[in-house]
N, C-alpha and C positions, 0 to 999 in steps of 0.2 A: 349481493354476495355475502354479507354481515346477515346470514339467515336463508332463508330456501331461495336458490337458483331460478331469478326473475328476470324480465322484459319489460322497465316500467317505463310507458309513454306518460307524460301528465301524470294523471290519477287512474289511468288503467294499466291494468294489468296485461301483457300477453303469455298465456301460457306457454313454456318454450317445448314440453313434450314429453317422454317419458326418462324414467332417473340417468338411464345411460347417454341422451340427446343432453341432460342437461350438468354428467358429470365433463361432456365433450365440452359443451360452452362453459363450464367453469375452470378446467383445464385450458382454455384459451384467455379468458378474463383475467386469470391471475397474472398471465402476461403480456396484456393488454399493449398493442402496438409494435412488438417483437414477436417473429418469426419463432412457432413451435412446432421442431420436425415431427412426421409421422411417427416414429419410432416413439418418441417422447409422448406424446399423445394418448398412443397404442396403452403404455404402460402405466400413463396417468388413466385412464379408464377401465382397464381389464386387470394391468398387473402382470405377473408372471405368468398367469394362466390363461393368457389371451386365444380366444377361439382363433381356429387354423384362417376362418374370411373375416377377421378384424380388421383389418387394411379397408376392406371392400364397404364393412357396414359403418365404420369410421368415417369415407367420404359420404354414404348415404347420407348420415348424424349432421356432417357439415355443410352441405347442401341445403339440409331440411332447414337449418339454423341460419344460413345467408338468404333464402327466401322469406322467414320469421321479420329478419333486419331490413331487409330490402324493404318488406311491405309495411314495416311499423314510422307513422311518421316522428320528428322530432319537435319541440314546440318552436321550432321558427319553422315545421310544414316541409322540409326538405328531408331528405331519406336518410335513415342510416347507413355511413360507409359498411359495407359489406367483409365478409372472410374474405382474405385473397391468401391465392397459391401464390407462394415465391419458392423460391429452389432451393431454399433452407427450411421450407412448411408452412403452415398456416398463418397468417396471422390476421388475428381481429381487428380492423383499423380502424379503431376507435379515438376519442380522447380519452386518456389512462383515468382522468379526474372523474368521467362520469360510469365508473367503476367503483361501486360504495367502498370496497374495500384500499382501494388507491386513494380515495379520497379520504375516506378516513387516517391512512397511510398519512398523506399529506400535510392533515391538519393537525397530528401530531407531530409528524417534524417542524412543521410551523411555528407549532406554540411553544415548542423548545427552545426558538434562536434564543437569545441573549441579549435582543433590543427588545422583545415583545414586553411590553408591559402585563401587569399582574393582570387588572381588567381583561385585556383583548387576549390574554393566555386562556383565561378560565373562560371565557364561550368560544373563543375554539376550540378547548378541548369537550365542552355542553355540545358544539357541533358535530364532531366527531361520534361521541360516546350516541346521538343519536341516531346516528344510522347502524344504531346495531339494534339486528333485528331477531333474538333468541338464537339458534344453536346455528353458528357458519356448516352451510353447506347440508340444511336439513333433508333429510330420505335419501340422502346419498350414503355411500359406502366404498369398503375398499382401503387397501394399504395407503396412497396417495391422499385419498379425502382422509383418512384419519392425521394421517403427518401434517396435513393444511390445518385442519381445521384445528390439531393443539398446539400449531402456530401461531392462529388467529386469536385462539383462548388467552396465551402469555400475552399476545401486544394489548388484546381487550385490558386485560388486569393492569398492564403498566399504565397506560390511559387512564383509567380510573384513580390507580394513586397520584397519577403527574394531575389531576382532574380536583381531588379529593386536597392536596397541596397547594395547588394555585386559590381555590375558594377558602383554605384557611387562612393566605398568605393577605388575602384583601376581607379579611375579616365574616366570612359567611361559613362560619360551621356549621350552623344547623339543616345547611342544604346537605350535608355528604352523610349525614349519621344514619340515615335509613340505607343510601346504595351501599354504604360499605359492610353495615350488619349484613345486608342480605347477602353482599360478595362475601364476606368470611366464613359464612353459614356453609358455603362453597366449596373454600379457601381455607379451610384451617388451621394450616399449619405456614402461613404465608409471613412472616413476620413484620415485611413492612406494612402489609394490610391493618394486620392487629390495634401497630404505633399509628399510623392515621385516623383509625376509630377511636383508640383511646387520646390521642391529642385533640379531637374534636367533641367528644364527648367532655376532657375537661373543658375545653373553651365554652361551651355550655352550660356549665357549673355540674354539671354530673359525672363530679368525682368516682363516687362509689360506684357507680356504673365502669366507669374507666378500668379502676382495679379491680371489679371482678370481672372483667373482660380480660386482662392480663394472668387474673390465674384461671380460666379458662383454658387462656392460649396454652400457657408453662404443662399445665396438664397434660394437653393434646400432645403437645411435645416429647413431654417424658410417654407417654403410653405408646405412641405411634412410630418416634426414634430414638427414644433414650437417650435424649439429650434435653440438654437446661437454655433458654431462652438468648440468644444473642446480647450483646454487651450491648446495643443503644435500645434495646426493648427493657433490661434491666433499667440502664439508668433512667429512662423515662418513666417506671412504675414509681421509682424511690423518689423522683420529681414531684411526683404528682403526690405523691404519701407526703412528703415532707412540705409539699404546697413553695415548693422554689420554681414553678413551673407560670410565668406572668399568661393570665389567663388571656389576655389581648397580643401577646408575643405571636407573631409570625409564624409558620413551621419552617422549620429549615430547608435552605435552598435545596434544590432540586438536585442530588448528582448527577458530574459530571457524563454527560452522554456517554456510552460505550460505542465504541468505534468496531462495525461489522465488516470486517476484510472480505473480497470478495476476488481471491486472485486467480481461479482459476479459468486457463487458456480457453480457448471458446471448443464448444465439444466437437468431434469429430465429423465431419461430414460421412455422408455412406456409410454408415461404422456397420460391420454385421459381423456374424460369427459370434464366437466365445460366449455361448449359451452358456455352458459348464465352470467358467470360472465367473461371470456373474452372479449367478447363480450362489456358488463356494462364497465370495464378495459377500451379496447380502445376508447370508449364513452366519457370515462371524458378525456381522454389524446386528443383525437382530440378535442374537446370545451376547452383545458387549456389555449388556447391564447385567450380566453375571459376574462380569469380570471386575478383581479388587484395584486394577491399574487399570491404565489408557491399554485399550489392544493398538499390538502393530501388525500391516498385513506386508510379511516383508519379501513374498517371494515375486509375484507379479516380475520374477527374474525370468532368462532366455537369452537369446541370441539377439545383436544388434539386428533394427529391423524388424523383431518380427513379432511390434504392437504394442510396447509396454506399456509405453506413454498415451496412446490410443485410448487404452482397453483405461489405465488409470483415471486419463479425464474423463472418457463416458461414462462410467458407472459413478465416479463424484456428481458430474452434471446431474445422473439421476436420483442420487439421493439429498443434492445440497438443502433440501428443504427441510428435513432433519437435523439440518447443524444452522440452529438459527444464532448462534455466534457469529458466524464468520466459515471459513473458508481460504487456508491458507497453501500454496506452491509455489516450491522454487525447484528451479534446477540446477542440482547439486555438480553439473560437468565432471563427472565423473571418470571419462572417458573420451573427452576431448581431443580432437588429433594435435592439436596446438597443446598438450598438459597442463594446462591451466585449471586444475580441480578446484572447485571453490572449495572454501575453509569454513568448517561451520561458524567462526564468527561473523563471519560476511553475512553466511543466512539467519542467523540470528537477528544479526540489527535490521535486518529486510523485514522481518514477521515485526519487529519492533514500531517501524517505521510503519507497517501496514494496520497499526492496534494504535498510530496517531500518537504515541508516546511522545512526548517535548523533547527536547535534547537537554534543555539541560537537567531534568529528570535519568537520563539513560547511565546508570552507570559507566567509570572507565575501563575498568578491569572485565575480562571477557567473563570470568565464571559467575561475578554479578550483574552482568546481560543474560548470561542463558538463566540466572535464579528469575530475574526481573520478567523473563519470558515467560517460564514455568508459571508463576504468581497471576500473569496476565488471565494463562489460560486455567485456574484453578477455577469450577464453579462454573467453568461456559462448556457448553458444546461446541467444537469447532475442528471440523475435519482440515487436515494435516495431510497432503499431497508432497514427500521427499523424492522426487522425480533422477532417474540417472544415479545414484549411488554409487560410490566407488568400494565402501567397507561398512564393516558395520560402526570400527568408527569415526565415521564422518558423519552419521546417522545420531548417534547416541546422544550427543549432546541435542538436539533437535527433538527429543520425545519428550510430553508433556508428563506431568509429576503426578497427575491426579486423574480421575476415572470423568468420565463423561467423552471424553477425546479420542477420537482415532486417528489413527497412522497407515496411511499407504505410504509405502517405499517400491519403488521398481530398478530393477539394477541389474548388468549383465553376470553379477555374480549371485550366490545362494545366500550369502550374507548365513553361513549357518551359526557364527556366535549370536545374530541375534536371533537365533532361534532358538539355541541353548539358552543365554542369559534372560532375553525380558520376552520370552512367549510368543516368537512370534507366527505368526500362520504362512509357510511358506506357501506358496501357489506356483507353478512352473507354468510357462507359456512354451508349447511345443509350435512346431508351423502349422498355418491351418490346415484341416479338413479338405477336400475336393470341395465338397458342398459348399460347406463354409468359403471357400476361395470363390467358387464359381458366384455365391451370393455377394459377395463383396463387389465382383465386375457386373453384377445385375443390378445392383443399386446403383452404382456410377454411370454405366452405359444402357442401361434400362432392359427390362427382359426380356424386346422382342429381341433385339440385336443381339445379346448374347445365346439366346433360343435357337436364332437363324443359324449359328454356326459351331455350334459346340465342339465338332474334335478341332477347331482351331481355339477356341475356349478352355477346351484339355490341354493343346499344346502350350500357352502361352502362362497355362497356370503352373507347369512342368517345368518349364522353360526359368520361370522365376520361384522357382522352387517352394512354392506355397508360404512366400516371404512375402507380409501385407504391405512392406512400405516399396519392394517391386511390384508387387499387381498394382498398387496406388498409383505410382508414376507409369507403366503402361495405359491402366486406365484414364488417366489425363490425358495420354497424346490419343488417344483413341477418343475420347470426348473432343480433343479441339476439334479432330476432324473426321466429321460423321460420315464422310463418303469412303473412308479408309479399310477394306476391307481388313476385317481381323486375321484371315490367313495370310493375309501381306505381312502382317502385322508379324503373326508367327511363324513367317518365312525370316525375317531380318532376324529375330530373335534367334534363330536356329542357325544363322550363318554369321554371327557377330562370337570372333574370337572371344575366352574366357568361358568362366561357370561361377555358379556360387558356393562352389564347394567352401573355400572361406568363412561362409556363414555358420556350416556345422561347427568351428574352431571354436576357441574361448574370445579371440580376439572380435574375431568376424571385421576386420579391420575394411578392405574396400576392392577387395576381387568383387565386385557387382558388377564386371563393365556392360558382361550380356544384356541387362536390362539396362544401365544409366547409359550406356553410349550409344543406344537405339534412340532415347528422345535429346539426349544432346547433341545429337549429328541433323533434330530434324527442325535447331532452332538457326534462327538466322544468326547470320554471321556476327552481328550487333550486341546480341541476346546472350551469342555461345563464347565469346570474348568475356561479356562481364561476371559468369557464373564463374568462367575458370578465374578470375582475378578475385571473387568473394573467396576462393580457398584463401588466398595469403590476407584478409581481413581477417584482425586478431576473433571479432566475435564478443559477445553472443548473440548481434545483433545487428541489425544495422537499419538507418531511416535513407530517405531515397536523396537528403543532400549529400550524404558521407559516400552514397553508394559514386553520386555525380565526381566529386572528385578522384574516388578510387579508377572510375572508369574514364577520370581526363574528360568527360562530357558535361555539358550544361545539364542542368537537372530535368527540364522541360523531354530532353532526349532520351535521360535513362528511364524516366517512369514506364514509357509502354514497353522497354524491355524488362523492365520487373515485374510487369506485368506478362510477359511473354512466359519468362521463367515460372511464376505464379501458377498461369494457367495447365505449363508442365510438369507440376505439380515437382519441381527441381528446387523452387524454394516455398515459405509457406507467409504468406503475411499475417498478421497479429494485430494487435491492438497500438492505437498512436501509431501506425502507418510503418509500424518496423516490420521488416525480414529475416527469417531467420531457416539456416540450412540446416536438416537431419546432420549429426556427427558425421555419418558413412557419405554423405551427398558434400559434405564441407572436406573430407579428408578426398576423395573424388574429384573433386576440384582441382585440388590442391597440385593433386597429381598432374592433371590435365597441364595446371599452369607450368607447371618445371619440364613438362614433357613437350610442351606445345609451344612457349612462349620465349621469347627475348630474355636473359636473365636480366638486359638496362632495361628495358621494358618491364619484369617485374619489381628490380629495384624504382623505377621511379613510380610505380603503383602505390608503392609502401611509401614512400617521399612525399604523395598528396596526400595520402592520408592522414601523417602524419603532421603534414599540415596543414589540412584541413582542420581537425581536433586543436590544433595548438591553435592556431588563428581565431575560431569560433569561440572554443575556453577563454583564450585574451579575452575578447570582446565582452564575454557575460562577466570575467571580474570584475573588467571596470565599471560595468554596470550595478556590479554588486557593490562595488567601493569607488568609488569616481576621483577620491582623493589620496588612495593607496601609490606608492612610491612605483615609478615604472622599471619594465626591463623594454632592454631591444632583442626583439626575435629575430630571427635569421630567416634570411629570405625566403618567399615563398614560390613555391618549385612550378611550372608553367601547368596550365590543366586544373588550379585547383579554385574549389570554390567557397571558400569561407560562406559560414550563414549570417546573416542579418537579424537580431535578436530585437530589437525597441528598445526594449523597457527592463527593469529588473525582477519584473515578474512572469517575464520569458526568459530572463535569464535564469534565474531561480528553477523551472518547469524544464531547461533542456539539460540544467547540470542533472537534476532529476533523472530526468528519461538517460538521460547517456553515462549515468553514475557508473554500472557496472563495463561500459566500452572504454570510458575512460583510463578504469584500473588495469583493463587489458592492452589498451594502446601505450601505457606505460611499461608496461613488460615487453611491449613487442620493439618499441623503443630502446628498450635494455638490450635487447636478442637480437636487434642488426645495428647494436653497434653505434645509434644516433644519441650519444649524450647529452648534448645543446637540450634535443628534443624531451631529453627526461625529462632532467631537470626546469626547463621553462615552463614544462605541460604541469609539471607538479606543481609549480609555484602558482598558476592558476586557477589549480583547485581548494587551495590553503581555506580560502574565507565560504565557501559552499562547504566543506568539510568541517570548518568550524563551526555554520552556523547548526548543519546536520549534528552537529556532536559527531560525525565518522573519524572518532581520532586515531583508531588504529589502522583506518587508512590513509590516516593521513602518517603516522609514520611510517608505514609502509613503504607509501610513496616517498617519501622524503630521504628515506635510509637509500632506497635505490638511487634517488637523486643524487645522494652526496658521493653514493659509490662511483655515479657515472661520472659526477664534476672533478669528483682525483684523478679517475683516468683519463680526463681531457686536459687534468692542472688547469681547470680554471677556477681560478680564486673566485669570482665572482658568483657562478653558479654553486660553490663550498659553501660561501656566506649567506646566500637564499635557503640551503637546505637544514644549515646548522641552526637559521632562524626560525623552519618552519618545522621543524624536529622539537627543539624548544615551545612553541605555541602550542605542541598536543599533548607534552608532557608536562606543561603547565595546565593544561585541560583535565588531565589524567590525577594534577593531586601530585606527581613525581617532580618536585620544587627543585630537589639537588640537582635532579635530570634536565630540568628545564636551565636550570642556571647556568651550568655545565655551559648546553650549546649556545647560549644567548654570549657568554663570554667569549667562546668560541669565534662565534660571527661577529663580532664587536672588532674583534682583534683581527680580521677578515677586511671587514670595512673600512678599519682603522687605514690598514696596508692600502687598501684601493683609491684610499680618500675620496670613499662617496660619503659624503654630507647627511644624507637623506639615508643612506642606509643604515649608518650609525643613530640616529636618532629615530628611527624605529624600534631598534635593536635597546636602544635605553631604556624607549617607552615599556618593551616590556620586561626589561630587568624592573621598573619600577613596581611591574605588574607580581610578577614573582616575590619582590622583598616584600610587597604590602601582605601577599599572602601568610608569608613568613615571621608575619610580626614585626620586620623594623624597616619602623616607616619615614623613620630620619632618614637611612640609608634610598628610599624609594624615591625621595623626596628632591636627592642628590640627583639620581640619575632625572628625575623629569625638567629638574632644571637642567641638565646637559642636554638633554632630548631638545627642549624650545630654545637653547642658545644655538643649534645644530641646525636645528630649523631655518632656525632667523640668517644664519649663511650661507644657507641653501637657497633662499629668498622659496619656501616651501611655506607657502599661507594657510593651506590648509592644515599642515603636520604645528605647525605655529599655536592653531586653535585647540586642537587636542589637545598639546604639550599644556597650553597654560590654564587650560581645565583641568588637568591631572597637575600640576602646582599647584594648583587653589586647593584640589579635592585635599593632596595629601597634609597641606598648610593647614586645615581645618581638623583634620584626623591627632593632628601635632597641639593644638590648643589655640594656635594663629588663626584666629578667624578673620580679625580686619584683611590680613594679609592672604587669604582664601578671596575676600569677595574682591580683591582689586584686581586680581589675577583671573579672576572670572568673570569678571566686567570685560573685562578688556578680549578674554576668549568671544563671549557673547556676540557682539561688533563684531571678530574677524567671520566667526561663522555666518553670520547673517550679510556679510559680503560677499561670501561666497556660496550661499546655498546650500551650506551644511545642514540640515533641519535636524537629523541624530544626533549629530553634537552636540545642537546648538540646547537640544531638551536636555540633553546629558547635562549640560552647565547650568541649565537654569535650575536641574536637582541639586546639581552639588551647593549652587547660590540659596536656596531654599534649605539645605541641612546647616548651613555658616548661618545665616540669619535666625534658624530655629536654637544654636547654639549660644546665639549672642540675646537671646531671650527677645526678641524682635518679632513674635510669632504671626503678626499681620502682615509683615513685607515675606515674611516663609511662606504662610499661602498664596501670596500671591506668585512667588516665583514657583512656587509648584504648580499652581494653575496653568502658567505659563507653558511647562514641561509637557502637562496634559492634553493643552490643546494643539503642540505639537505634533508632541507620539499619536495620537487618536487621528494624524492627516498622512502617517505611516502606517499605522494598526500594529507597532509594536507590543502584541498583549501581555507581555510577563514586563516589559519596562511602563508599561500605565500602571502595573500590578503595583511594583517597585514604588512610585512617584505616590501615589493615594497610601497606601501604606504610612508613607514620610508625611506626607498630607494630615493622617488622620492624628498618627501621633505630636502634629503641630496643633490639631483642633482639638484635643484632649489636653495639652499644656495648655490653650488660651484658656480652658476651661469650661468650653461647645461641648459636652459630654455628649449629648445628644447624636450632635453632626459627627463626630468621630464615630459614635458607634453606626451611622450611616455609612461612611465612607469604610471603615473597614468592612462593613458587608458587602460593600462592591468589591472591595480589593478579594475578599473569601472569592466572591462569584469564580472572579476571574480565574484566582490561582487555582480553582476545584476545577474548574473548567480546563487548565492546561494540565491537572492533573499533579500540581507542585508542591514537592512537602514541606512548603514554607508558610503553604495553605495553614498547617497544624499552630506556628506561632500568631498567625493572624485571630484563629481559633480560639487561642489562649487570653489575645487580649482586649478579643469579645466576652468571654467569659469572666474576666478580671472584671 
């Protein structure tokens, strides 16, 4: 693959055939073990201009190419797996690894982890860099092979410097000095290229070479962009000039990896049509390097229904190889029958979250998320999928700052201020074509069937008024069942009250019954119960336990009716096993259930749900905190089926995946009136929302919390929200804000005389004053926090409380009186299994023993800490403890070992990306 399109058995060669046989097998190589539709295929070989029997010489190619496979043996003498048809297209069934280009793939991400030592880094990346074999994809041609192949060109060149790095970091400069002349020779204007030649040239002793390599570069630069050399190319010239540069010194670690988002929904099945606006599509994307901003393509507007979101993923899908950043969508709910529009802060911190930012890296304040967004994507290519829009602004804050980035948005409106303010390319989607319609139900039902019967093919395309996401669902029930003649088909359609006139409106709200109520009338009774009960699920989504409860059924029972639905293309399944209903097919529903259903029957629908959510939530906090102070939930309603989580690291993965169900089962909570249920569901989410940094969901939730515990007067559920209101604006940096409610709930708890709540509630008044500078005052409260404790006979809150005495005794100048209180923490937590604690206290014992000039019993309780956290993988608290570590080994006076340990602590903090990284930095430099 790293070179001309080959068949290698052993040491032979098989010739695969001529360039278009062999641009097919490398259009299936590159996605070696995944299904590539024809359509994909077609455009990966021909392109836009594909001959009219593409299709036909396409299988020829693939044919010729699975007899190639068939008959080549492999060296353990057994055959190669063969192409196979599956009903999403081709795919190669190979192993990915014996794909040069996979492997090579591989053995770069390998030599990246963070355990690989320096050694086995630098010949796995020697390994790599040899299977490249001159120009990827030689004698080939075409828009796809070019966008591959200056793919392959960028990952080659990173390889090389992470290649060119690891050989300098184990001391072997004089390997890299010839590959990387010759890559700069190349690469001219590359600037980490340049800094690698000239750092290994000086570790060579050929300075003078180093520096006229550097004004070499400076030249190229100024002549080619009129610009002056980047600030670490500089400082490493004046290094090397002034000889501060230790010629045995390391090169600097490697940065932190960049995290390639990859969010977009899987592409369309059948997709056909909309020749003319793909086409418009890749028009502006080839002209976007003319343009001084990001382009957005913001019309991909039209009527609910008829494709937007279709026509947006497939043409992402086809270009995503051009945006070798990443690839980011969300859907903005725009239009929602429940109103619940997402807020661009919400999608904000999603892009955030998908770019692996830390939390506590993320700014609080929203305008420095969408800055910290923008920043991300300055310098990357990364196509930007705003799905469903409701304005332009809801949109604005979500467009990137800088040029290389494009913008789809689709939305039922024109969005025309953003077409006045930031340029953008409107595109309208009208209803399909005949043709185009007629090809949509030939790709799902196949051409002879629709051949055979065309004026029943005209009527039913009539009938659904050349709206794709009605011919989509006809063509489902027409796929279940292949014996169904299509004039039956467009007999029902034609005697089923209603039309879609609705469609032509702004709203296009859900007059569709002509077409929805032909395959919901033809699903079993089982099947047609639980779609109309998904209307009253708040949404956006839902997995098949939530569905089990919603539907009062064991789980086992509802799957094959999701699958029933599924197949009716009434809902659509995704990714992680969730469902999710078109707007118009959920507002449909909805209908059906108010019009068809028991109102106690759809109240207690909503009553499992919503305790399901509350139940399962319980379960993962405790898993996230096992020693956290409890509440009592309220009964759980008959029908329902909480999930079973293990561990906290499925606890962790479902508060994930049901992050945005959750914000809405809390609204919907609000909206019939169950308060208990706010407030408890929120107090569940506190420490996942903490540990995410989601703090303005988490006062979101909280502020609804506290609204719904007034209107119940319950004090209890008051004092949980005042506390968990306080925790995110203590998060947020807003200390008066956070003191406020922390006083608030204090005086809450006080009243109720919980023990355990109050001494929560102190722990983090202590938390707040330490912020604030007075740490007497903190010191107060943590001692009333462990006297609170000790009443409550609360062992665990015991252990924390007299960690936080000691920390803040030592912060005060009291060190004897830090380590006795920390002694005595230590013992409680290792009685009871606290292991976070228990590392927590043997830092804080390790900063008292560093204070008290003791600095051999400090390393040791640092080590302590370490081997800890490291049986957790807390990576910013090992960051934290070696830090402390290294500044104990530069006091004993180990200059050596300190400057070791703080290059580990560097690693780590570049690697989470934390700007405490820069003090580490400082006082490796010092």
């Amino acid at each position: 693959m790293l070179g001309q399109v080959q068949i290698r058995v052993a040491a032979r060669v098989v010739p695969v055939g001529p360039p278009q046989q062999c641009a097919v097998l490398a259009a299936l190589a590159i996605d070696a073990g995944r299904p590539v539709s024809v359509d994909v295929l077609v455009d990966r070989v021909w392109g836009p201009a594909a001959p009219p029997r593409a299709r036909r010489t396409l299988h020829t190619y693939v044919t010729r190419i699975r007899r190639l496979l068939e008959h080549s043996d492999t060296t353990d003498n057994r055959p190669v797996r063969p192409v196979r048809r599956t009903a999403a297209g081709y795919v190669l069934d190979i192993d990915r690894l014996r794909v040069d280009l996979h492997r090579f793939r591989d053995l770069v991400r390998r030599a990246g982890e963070s355990h690989c030592s320096g050694d086995r880094r630098a010949a796995m990346l020697r390994e790599a860099l040899d299977l490249w074999h001159g120009e990827p994809l030689t004698g080939l041609s075409g828009r796809w092979v070019e966008r591959t192949r200056e793919r392959c060109r960028q990952q080659h060149l990173d390889a090389v410097l992470a290649w060119a790095q690891a050989e300098l970091q184990i001391g072997n400069p004089i390997v890299v000095v010839g590959p990387l002349t010759d890559l700069l020779d190349e690469y001219p204007l590359v600037e980490p290229l340049a800094g690698a030649l000239m750092r290994a040239l000086h570790a060579t002793g050929r300075d003078a070479e180093a520096v006229d390599r550097y004004a070499t570069t400076r030249q190229r630069l100024a002549d080619e962009l009129g610009v002056e050399p980047g600030a670490t190319l500089r400082a490493l010239h004046v290094a090397i000039l002034r000889g501060e540069l230790d010629r045995a010194a390391p090169a600097p670690p490697t940065a932190p990896t960049r995290h390639v988002p990859a969010q977009l929904p899987p592409d369309v099945y059948g997709f056909a049509g909309r020749g003319g606006e793909l086409d418009q599509l890749d028009t502006i994307l080839d002209r976007a390097a003319e343009q001084p901003t990001a382009v957005v393509i913001s019309a991909l507007s039209g009527t609910a229904g008829v494709g937007k979101t279709a026509l947006a993923v497939h043409w992402a899908h086809r270009v995503a190889d051009r945006f070798g950043d990443g690839q980011l969508y969300v859907n903005l709910r725009g239009f929602g029958p429940g109103g619940s529009v997402m807020n661009p802060a919400e999608a904000v911190r999603g892009f955030l979250d998908a770019f692996a930012v830390p939390p506590q890296q993320v700014p609080a304040g929203v305008d420095a998320q969408i800055g910290l967004y923008r920043s991300l994507l300055a310098g990357r290519r990364v196509l930007v999928v705003l799905d469903n829009a409701r304005d332009a602004d809801q949109v604005r804050p979500l467009l990137p700052g800088a040029p290389g980035c494009l913008v789809v948005v689709t939305s039922r409106n024109q969005l025309p201020g953003l077409v006045a303010t930031e340029g953008a390319r409107p595109i309208a989607l009208d209803l399909l074509p005949v043709d185009e319609a007629r090809q949509l139900l030939s790709r799902r039902l196949g051409p002879a069937r629709v051949a055979g019967e065309l004026p029943a093919v005209d009527e039913i395309i009539t009938r659904c008024a050349r709206l794709p996401l009605a011919l989509a669902i006809v063509a489902a029930r027409a796929a279940i069942d292949p014996s169904l003649p299509l004039a039956t088909l467009a007999g029902e359609l034609r005697d089923t009250r209603g039309s879609l006139d609705a469609f032509a409106g702004a709203d296009a709200a859900i007059d569709a019954r002509s077409v929805f109520s032909s395959s919901y009338r033809a699903l079993s009774p089982g099947a047609s119960r639980l779609f109309r009960l998904l209307g009253v699920h708040p949404g956006p989504d839902i997995g098949l336990p939530a569905a089990a409860s919603l539907d009062g059924t064991p789980p086992a029972q509802v799957g094959p009716l999701l699958a029933e639905l599924t197949r009716a293309h009434l809902v659509a399944k995704q990714a992680q096993g969730r469902y999710v209903l078109h707007d118009l097919l959920r507002a449909y529903a909805a209908e059906l259930a108010h019009a068809l259903d028991d109102e106690d029957d759809r109240n207690a629908a909503v009553r499992r749900v919503l305790d399901h959510y509350l139940q399962t939530a319980h379960r993962a906090a405790r898993l996230l905190d096992p020693h956290r102070d409890l509440i009592t939930l309220a009964d759980v309603h008959p029908g329902t089926t909480p999930e079973e989580l293990g561990d906290e690291a499925r606890a962790t993965e479902w508060f994930t995946v049901e992050h945005a169900v959750l914000l809405e089962v809390v609204r919907l909570a609000v909206r019939v009136g169950f308060g208990t249920h706010t407030w408890q569901l929120t107090w569940t989410l506190t420490d996942f929302f903490d540990r995410g940094g989601h703090w303005q969901d988490q006062i979101t939730a909280h502020t609804a919390a506290l609204a719904a515990a007034r209107r119940l007067a319950d004090r209890t559920g008051q004092a949980y929200a005042h506390r968990g209101l306080a925790r995110a604006y203590a998060r947020q940096g807003r200390e008066d804000d956070a003191y406020t409610h922390y006083r608030e709930a204090l005086a809450l708890f006080c009243e109720l005389g919980d023990h355990t709540g109050q001494a929560y509630t102190h722990r983090g008044l202590a938390w707040v004053c330490e912020q604030k500078g007075r740490c007497g005052e903190a010191l107060r409260h943590a001692q009333q926090a462990l006297e609170l404790y000790r009443i409550a006979g609360h062992r665990g809150g015991q252990a924390r409380a007299l960690n936080s005495v000691g920390w803040f005794h030592t912060l005060l100048g009291d060190h004897r009186q830090a380590l006795t209180h920390c002694q005595q923490a230590i013992v409680l937590h290792r009685e009871i299994g606290d292991r976070p604690g228990e590392a927590d206290t043997w830092d804080s014992l390790g900063y008292a023993h560093h204070q008290l000039g003791d600095h051999h019993q400090a390393a040791v309780c640092y080590e302590h800490a370490l081997e800890l956290i490291r049986g957790f993988g807390d990576r910013y608290s090992e960051a934290a403890v070696l830090n402390h570590l290294g500044d104990t080994r530069r006091a004993a006076g180990d200059i050596g070992e300190s400057q070791r340990i703080w290059q580990r602590t560097l690693e780590i903090l570049d690697q989470l990306g934390h700007p405490e990284a820069e003090q580490v930095r400082a006082k490796l430099a010092g």
